[in-house]
Rosetta silent file (secondary structure, phi, psi, omega in degrees, C-alpha in Angstrom):
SEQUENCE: XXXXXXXXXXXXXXXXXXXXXXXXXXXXXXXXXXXXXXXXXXXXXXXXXXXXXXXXXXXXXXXXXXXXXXXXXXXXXXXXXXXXXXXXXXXXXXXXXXXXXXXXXXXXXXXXXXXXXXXXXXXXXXXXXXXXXXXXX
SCORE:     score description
SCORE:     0.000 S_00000001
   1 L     0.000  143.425 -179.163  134.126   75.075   95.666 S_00000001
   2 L   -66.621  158.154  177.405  132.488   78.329   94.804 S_00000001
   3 L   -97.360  -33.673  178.090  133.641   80.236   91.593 S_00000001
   4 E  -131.019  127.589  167.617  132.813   83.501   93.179 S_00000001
   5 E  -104.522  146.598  161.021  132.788   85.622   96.629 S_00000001
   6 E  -111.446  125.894  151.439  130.741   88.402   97.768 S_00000001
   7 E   -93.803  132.772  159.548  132.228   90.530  100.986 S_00000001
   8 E   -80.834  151.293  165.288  130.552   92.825  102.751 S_00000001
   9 E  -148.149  159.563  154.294  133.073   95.727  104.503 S_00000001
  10 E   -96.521  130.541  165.684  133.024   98.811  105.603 S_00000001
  11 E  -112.091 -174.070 -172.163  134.095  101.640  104.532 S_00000001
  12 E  -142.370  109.970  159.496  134.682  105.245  105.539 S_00000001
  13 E   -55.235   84.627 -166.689  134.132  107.853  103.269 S_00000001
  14 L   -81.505  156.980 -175.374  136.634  110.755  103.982 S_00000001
  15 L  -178.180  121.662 -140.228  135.703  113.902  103.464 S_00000001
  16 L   -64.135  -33.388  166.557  136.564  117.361  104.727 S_00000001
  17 L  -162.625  155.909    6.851  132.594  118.478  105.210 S_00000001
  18 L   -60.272  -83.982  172.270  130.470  117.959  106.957 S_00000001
  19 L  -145.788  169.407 -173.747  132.551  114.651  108.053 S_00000001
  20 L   -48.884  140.638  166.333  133.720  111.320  107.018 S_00000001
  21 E  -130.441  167.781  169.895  130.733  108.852  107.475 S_00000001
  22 E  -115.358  167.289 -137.267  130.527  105.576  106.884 S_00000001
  23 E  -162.568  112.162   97.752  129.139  103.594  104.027 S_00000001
  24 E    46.377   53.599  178.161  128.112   99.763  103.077 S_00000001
  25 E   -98.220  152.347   98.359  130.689   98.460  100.173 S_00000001
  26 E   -25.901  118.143 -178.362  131.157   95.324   98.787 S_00000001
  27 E  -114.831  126.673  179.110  133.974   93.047   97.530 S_00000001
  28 E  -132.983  103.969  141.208  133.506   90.283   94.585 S_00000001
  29 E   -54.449  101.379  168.011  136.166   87.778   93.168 S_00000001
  30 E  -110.615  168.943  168.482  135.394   86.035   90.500 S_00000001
  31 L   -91.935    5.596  175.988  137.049   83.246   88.845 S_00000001
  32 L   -61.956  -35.438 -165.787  135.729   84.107   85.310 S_00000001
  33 L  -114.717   53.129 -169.056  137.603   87.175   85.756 S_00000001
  34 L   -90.517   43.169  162.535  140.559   86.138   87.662 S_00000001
  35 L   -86.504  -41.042 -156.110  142.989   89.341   87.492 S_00000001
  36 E  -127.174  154.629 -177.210  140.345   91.537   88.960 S_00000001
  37 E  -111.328  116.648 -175.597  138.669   92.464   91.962 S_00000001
  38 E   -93.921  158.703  167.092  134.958   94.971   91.969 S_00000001
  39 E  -133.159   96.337 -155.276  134.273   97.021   94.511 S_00000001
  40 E  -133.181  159.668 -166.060  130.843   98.670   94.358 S_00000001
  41 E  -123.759  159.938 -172.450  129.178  100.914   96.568 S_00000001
  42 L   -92.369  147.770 -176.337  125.174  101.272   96.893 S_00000001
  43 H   -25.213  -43.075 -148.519  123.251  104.272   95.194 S_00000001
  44 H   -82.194  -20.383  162.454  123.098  106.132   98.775 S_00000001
  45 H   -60.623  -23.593 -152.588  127.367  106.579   98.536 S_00000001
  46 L  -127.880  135.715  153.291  127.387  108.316   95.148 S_00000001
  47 L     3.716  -54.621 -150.418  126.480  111.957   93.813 S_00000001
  48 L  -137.306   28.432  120.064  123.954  110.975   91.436 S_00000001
  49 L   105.565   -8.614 -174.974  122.146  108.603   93.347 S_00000001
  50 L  -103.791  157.341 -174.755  123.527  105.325   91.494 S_00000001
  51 L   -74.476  148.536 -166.291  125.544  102.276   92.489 S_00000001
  52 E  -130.725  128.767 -174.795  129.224  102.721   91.464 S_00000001
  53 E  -114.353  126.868  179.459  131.408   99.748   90.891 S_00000001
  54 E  -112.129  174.120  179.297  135.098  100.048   90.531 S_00000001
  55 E  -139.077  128.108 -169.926  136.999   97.315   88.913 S_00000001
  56 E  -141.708  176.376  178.827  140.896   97.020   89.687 S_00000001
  57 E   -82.470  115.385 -161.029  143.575   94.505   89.850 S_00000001
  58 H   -31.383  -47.394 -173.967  143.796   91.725   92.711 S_00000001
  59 H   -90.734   -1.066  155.290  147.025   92.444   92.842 S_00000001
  60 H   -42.145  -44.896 -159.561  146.740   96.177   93.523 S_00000001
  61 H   -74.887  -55.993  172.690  145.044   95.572   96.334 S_00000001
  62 H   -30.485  -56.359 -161.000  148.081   92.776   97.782 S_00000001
  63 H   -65.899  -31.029 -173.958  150.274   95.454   97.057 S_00000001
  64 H   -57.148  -22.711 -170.005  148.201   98.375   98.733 S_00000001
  65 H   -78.459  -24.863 -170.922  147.850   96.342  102.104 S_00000001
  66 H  -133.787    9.966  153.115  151.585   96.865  102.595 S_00000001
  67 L  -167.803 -176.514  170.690  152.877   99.611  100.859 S_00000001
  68 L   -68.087   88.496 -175.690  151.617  102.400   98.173 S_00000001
  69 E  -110.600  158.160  177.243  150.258  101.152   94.858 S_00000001
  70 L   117.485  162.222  167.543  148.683  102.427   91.583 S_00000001
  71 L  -157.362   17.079  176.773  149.307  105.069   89.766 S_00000001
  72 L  -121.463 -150.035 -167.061  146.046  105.452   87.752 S_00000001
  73 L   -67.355    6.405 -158.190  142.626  105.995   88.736 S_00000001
  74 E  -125.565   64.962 -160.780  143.045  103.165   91.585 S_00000001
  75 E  -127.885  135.745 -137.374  145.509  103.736   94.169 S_00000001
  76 E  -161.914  141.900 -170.631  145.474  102.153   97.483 S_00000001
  77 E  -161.628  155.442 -169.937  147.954  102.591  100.859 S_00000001
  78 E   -98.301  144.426 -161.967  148.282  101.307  104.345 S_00000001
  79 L   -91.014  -48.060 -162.206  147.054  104.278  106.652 S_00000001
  80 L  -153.537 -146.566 -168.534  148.477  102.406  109.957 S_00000001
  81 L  -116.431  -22.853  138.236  148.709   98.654  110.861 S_00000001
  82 L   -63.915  -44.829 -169.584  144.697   98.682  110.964 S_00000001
  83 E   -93.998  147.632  176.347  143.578  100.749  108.214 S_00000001
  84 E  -149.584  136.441  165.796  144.435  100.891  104.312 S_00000001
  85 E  -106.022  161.328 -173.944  143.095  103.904  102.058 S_00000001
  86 E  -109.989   93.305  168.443  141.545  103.499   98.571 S_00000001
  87 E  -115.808  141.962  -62.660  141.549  106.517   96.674 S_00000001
  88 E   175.061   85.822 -160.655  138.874  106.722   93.729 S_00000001
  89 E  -123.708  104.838 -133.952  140.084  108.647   90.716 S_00000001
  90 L  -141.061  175.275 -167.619  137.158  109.593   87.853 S_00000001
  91 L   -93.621  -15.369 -167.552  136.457  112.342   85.502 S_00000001
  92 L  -102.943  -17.985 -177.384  133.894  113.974   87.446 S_00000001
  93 L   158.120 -166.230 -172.809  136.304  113.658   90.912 S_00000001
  94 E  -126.204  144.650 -178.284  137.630  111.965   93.123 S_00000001
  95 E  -150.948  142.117 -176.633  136.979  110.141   96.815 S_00000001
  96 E  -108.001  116.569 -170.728  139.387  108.898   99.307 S_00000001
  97 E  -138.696  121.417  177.361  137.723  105.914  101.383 S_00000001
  98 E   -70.582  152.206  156.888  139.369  103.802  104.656 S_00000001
  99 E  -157.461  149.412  174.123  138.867  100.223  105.458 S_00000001
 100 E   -67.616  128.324  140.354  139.988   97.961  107.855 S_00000001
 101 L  -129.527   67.884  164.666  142.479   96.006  107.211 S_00000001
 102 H   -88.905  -39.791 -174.725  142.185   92.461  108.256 S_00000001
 103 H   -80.445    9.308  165.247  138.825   92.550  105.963 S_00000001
 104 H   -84.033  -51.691  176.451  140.899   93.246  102.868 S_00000001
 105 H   -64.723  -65.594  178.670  143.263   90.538  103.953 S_00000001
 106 H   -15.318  -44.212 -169.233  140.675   88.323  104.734 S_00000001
 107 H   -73.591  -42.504 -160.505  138.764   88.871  101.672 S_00000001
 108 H   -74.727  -39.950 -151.963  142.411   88.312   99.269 S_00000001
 109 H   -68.792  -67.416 -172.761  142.800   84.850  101.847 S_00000001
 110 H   -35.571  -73.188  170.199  139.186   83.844   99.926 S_00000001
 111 H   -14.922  -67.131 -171.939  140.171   85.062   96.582 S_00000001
 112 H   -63.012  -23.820 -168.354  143.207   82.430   96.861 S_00000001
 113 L   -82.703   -8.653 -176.076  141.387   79.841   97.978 S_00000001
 114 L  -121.918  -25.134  148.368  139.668   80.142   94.451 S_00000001
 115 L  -146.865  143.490  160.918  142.408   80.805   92.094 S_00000001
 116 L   -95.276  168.254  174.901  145.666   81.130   93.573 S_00000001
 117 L   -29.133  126.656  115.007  148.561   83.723   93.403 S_00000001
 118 L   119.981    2.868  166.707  150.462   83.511   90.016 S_00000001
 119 L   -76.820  -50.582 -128.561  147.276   81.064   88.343 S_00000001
 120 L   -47.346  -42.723  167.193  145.017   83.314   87.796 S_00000001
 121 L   -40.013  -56.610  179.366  146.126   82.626   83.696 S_00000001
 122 L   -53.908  -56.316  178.319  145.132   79.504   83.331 S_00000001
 123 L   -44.989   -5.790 -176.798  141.471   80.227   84.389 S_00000001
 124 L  -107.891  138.004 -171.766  140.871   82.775   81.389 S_00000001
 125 L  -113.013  103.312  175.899  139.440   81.258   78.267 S_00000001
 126 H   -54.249  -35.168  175.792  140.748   83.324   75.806 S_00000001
 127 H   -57.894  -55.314 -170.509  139.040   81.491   72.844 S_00000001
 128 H   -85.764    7.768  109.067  135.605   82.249   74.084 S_00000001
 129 H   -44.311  -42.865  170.460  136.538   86.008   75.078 S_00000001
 130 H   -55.858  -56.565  174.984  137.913   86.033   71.418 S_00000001
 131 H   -65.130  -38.153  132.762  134.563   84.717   69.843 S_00000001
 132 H   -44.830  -39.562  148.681  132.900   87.247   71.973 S_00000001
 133 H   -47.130  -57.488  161.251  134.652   89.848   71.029 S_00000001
 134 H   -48.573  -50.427  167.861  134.480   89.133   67.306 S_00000001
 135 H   -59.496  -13.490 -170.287  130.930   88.834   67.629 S_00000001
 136 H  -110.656    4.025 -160.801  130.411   92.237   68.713 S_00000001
 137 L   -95.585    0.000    0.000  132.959   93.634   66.104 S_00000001
């Protein structure tokens, strides 16, 4: 079994003008990291011409598909019974971006298949995160 997935999705960039467009993103699970979920978008999505990655909690997103969660820079809601939005909250702004969702669930369905709900502790090796850390101290 793989340690890590890459999804492709779409997203939809909203935005009052010109109009919303759509955009290329990516979803990665790893099990090195298994609390969190990236999301990164290619250079041609962002301001300043670079790829932008966010990094949030797995379980943000479970909660987001079916009701409103976050309260920091990460906050994620079901639009309709298709759709869920992701809004994107930074020092320079902010961006509110749709995606279908079956390819969120779909994506979480992977995720589980590679650590499941309520494991995700046992997969982190704290000793060797310590011993990195230390080293850089």
């Amino acid at each position: 079994m793989s340690n890590a997935i890459d999804q492709a999705v779409q997203a939809r960039l909203i935005a009052t003008a010109p109009r919303s467009q759509v955009i290329p993103a990516s979803l990665r699970y790893d099990r090195a990291d298994p609390f969190a979920v990236r999301l990164a978008f290619p250079p041609a999505a962002s301001l300043d011409g670079a790829e932008v990655t966010w990094t949030f909690a797995r379980e943000l997103l479970e909660e987001g598909l079916c009701e409103p969660a976050g309260a920091g820079d990460v906050q994620i809601w079901p639009y309709d019974t298709h759709a869920v939005v992701v809004e994107f909250h930074a020092v320079g702004g902010m961006a509110v971006v749709q995606f279908d969702a079956q390819e969120l669930r779909t994506f979480l369905a992977r995720s589980y298949q590679i650590v499941a709900k309520g494991d995700e502790a046992r997969h982190l090796d704290v000793e060797a995160d310590l011993v990195a850390l230390l080293r850089e101290a």
